[in-house]
N, C-alpha and C positions, 0 to 999 in steps of 0.2 A: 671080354677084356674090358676091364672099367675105364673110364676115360675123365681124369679127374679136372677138370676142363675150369672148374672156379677154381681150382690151385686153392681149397679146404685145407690141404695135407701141411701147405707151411703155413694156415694159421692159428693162431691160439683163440680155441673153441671152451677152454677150459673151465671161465665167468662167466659163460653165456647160459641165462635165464632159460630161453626155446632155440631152437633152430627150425625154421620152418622150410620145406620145397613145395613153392606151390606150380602146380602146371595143368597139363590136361594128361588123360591117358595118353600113358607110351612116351613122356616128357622125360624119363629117367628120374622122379621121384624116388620112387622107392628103391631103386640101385644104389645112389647117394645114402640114403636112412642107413640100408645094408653094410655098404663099404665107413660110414663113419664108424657103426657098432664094433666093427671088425677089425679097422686099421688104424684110425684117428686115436691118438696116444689121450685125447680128452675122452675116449668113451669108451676105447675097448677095452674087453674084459672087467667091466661093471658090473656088477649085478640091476638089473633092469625088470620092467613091466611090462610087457606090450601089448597093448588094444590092437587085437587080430581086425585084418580088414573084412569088411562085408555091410552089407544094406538091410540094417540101419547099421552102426558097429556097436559088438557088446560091450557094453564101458561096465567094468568093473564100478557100484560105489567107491566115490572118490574115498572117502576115510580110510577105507580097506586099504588103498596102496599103501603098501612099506618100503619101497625101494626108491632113491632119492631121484636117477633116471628112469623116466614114463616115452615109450615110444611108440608115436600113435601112425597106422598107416590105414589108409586113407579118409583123413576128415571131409566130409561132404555136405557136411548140413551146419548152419548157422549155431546151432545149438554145441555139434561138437568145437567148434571154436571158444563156444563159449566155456567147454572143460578143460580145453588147453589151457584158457586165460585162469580160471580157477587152481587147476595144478601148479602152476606157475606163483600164484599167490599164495599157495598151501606149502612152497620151499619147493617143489620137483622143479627139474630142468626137465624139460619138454624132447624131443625131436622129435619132428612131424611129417607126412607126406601131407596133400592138401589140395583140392580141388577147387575151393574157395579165391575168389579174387586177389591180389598181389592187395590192392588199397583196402579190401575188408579188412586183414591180417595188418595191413600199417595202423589201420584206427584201433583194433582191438590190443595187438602182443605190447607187451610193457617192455621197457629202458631195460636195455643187454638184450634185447631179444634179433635173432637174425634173420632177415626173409629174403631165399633168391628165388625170384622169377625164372621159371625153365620154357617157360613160355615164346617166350622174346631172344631166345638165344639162338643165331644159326651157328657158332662156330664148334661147337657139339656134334651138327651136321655133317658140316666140314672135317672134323676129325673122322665122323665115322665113316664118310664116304672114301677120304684119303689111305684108312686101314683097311678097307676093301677093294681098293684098288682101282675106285673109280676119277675120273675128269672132273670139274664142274667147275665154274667159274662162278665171281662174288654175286651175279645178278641171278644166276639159277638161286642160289641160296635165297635170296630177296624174295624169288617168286615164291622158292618155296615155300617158304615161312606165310608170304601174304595169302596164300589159300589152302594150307594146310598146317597153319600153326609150329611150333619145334619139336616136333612125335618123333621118335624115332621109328615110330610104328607103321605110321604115317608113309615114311622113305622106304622101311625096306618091304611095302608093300610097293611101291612106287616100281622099286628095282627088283622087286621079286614076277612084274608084269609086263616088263622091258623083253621083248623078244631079242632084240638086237645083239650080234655078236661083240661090238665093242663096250667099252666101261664106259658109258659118258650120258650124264647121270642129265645133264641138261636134255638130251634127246630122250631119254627115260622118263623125264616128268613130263617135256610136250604128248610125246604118247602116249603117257598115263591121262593127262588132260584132255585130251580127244579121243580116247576110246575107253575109259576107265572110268571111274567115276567111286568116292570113300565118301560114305555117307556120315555125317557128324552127328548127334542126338545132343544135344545142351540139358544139363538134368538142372530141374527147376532145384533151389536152395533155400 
């Protein structure tokens, strides 16, 4: 179930140059890219381009594109930013997933362009935990965030290691934290 959690759907994405998600794995990047292709009245049923993800990603020559939306998932190197910012100057509207820093993306995307942080958000969390059914209180989210980022990957690993019979996601992350351990890798850029 998608969880439109920046309320995208009531706003008009129509003018906008890029749209960017930046975050870490498991932020819900690329669920967002998906659900705007699909439901957002600015892009669905477009005809589009997409730079499939992968290490390095294949970027079609820019000239080749014919299709006025380009949707890239997942930018990871300085370089592919720098073909968003290109496309962008060449007339395409952009959507992007994105690995790269919130401030990289503010110095580089040009005037109409959008960047949200998925990073820094718990109430994503909080939604997802509430439709599972679980407890938590605002400072579990705080913690969670401070030592595991806004993953959601992150959580339902958290609560997929919870032995406990009740939902209560606060006593799930303590015992994730003392007997668990998610290792994070930071890919140089």
């Amino acid at each position: 179930m998608f969880d439109d959690y920046l309320g995208l759907g009531d706003q008009n994405l129509a003018n906008m140059r890029a749209v960017v998600f930046s975050g870490p794995s498991g932020a819900g990047k690329s669920s967002y890219l998906q659900w705007l292709i699909d439901a957002h009245p600015a892009f669905c049923g477009r005809d589009m381009t997409r730079v499939e993800t992968g290490r390095p990603l294949r970027w079609p020559p820019l000239a080749t594109i014919q299709t006025r939306l380009v949707v890239v998932d997942e930018a990871l190197k300085l370089a592919d930013l720098w073909k968003l910012v290109s496309l962008v100057a060449r007339g395409h509207t952009v959507l992007a997933a994105s690995h790269l820093s919130p401030m990289t993306h503010r110095l580089a995307l040009p005037a109409g362009s959008r960047l949200f942080d998925l990073a820094t958000d718990t109430k994503k969390i909080g939604n997802a935990l509430t439709r599972q059914g679980y407890q938590f209180s605002q400072l579990d989210l705080v913690k969670f965030k401070a030592n595991h980022g806004s993953s959601y990957t992150a959580m339902q690993r958290i609560v997929a290691e919870w032995p406990g019979p009740e939902r209560d996601f606060g006593a799930a992350l303590r015992h994730f934290e003392c007997y668990c351990s998610v290792r994070t890798v930071r890919q140089a850029h």
